[in-house]
C-alpha positions in Angstrom: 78.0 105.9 118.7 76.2 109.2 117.5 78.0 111.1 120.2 81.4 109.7 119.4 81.1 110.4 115.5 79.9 114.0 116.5 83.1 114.2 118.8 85.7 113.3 116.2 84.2 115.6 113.4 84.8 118.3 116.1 88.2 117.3 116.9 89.0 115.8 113.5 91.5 119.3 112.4 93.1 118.3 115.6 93.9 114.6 114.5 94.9 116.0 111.3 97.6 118.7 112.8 98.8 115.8 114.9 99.4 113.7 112.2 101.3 116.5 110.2 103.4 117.4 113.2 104.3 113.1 113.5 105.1 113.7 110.1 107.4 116.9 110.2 109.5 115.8 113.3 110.5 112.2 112.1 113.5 113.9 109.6 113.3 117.2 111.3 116.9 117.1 112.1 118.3 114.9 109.2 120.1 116.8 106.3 117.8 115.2 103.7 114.8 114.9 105.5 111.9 113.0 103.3 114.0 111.9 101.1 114.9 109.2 103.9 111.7 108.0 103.1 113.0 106.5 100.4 116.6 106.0 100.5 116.2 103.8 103.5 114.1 101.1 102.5 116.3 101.0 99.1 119.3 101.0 100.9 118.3 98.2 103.4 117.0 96.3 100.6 120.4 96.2 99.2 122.3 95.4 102.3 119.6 92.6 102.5 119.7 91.2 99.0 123.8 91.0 99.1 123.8 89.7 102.9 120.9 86.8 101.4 121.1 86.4 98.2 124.5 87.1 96.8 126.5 86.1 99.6 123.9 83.1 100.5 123.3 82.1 96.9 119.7 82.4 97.0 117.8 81.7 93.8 114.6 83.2 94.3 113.4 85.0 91.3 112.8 89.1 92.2 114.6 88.6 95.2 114.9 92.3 96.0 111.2 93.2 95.5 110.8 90.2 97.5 112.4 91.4 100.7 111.8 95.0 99.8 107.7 94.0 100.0 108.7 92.5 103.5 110.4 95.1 104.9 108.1 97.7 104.1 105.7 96.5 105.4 107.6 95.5 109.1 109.1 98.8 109.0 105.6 100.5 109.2 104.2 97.6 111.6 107.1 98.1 113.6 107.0 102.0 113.3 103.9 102.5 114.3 103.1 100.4 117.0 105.8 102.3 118.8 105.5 105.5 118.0 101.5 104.7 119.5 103.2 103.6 122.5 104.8 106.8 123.2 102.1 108.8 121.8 100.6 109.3 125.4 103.4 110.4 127.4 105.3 111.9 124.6 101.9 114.6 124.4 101.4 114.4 128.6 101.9 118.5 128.5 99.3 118.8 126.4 97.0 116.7 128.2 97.3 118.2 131.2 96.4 121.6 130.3 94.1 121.3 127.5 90.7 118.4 126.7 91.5 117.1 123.7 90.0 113.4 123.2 93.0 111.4 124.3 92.6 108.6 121.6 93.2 111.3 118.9 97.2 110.4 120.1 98.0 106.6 119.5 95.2 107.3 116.3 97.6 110.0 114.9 101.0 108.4 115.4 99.3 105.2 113.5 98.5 107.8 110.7 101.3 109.5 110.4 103.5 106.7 110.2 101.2 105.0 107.5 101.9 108.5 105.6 105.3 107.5 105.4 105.0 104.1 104.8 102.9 104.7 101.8 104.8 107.5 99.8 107.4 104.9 100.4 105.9 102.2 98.2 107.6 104.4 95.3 110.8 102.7 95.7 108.9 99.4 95.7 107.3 100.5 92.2 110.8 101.7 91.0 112.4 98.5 91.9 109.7 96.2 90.3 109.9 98.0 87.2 113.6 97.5 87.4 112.9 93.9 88.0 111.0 93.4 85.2 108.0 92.5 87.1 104.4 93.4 85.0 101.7 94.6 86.8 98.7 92.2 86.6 95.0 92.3 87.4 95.6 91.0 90.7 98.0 94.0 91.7 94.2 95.7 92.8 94.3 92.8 95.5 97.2 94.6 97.5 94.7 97.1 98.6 93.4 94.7 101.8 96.8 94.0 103.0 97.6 97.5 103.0 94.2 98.4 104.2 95.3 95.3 107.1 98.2 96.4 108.2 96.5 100.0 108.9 94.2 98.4 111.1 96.6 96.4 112.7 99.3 98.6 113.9 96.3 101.0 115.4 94.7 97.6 117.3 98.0 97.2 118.7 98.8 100.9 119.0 95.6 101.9 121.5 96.5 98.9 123.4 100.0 99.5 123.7 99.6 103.4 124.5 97.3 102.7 127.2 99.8 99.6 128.8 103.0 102.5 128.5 101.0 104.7 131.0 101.5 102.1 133.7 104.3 100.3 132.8 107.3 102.3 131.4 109.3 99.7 130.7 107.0 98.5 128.0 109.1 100.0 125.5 112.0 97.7 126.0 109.9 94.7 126.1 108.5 95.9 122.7 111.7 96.5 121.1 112.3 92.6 121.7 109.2 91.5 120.7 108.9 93.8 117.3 112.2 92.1 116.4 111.3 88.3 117.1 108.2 89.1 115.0 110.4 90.1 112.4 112.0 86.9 112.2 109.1 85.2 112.1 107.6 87.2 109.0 109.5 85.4 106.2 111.2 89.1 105.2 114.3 87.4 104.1 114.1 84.2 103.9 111.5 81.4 101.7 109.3 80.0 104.7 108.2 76.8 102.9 110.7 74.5 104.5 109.4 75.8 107.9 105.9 76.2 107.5 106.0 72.3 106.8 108.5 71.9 110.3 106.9 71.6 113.8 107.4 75.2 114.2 105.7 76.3 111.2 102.9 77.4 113.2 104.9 80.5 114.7 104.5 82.2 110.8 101.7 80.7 110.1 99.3 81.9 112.9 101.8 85.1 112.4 99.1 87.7 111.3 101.8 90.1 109.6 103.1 87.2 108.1 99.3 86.4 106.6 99.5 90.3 105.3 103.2 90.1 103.7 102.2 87.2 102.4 99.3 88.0 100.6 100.8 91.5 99.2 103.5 89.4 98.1 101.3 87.2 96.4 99.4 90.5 94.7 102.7 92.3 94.2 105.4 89.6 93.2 103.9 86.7 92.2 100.7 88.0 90.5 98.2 85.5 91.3 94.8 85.6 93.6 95.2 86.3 97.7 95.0 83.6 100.2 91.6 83.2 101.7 93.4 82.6 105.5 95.8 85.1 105.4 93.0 87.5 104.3 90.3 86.9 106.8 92.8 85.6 109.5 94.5 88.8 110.3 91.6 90.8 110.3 89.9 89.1 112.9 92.8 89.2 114.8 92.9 92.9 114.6 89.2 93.6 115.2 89.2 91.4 118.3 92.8 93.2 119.5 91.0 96.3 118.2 88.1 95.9 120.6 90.2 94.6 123.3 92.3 97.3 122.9 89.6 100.3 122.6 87.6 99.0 125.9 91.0 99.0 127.9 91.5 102.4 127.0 88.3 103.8 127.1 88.5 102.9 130.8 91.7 103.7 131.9 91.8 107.3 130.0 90.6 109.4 133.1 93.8 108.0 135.4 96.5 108.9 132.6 97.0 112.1 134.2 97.7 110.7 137.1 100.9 108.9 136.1 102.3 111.3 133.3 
């Protein structure tokens, strides 16, 4: 462990360049760069709330901030997870000439995409305020969801980087599987009905759903988190974590063999 810390505080400037460079190249050929960052989840969040609720007639109260909490959230799970699948091969040049510690990669693509997703929680702000929906003193309770989905997009991103070495058509499957757990997050939709249906246990046992859930819950609704869907998808992520790290700690040294 001591030799690992001492490793990353040498290579930490490293992870931090990395993680500016993810950053700079998402809208580096977009004619309003950043400001994507925020026009997009607005602008989905408006398709979504006249697709479901005006055109649907759906009566939940704050429907917007509802799905806009949702989506923000599967946007940077979504975001993430495959940007640290790519994050191997898509820095292979630099692998093979230089020794850099190869887990500084999926760690940075994680990071740079939680950047975004956080100076995007403005438009979630703007929008509750429009709303009409008062902070309370359980809004300080969103911090472990969003301190969740952090370490679950990097779990998933270490194990997913080190899978795309070997298997190259991981990225399709992905694609597919991102957007089935999208449906089963309750973004734009009420999931009582279903929870209670023989299928309830696809959201349920969900973890994103357990992290939307309980930032809705902080965010929306104001009231106290859920004790399962706060210690459920953390132990999920610190055993996909673990799982994850040990799989790549071993296969590292062959990576430049098939990049």
């Amino acid at each position: 462990m001591k030799t690992f810390i001492a490793n990353f505080k040498k290579y930490q400037f490293l992870l931090a360049e990395l993680t500016k460079k993810d950053v700079k190249l998402k809208y580096r050929n977009s004619v309003l760069g950043f400001v994507w960052t925020l026009l997009e989840p607005l602008l989905t969040m408006i398709v979504l709330t006249i697709v479901f609720g005006t055109l649907l007639n759906r009566k939940t109260p704050h429907f917007a901030v509802y799905i806009l909490t949702g989506r923000l959230l599967y946007t940077y799970f979504s975001t993430g997870t495959k940007q640290a699948l790519k994050s191997i091969r898509r820095n292979a040049g630099m692998i093979r000439k230089v020794y850099v510690p190869k887990y500084m990669y999926p760690l940075a693509a994680s990071l740079s995409s939680y950047i975004t997703f956080v100076l995007s929680l403005v438009v979630l702000v703007v929008v509750a305020a429009v709303q009409g929906i008062r902070p309370t003193v359980y809004l300080v309770g969103a911090v472990v969801p969003l301190a969740t989905i952090f370490l679950m997009v990097t779990a998933i991103g270490f194990l997913l980087a080190t899978l795309d070495v070997f298997f190259r058509d991981l990225e399709y499957i992905w694609n597919v599987a991102t957007m089935l757990i999208m449906y089963m997050s309750a973004i734009f939709y009420e999931p009582d009905a279903l929870l209670k249906s023989d299928y309830g246990f696809l959201i349920r046992y969900n973890p994103l759903y357990s992290v939307i859930a309980n930032f809705r819950n902080a965010v929306v609704y104001g009231r106290p988190l859920e004790g399962f869907y706060v210690w459920y998808p953390i132990v999920v992520s610190l055993v996909v974590l673990v799982a994850g790290l040990v799989f790549f700690y071993r296969k590292q040294d062959t990576f430049v063999l098939y990049l």
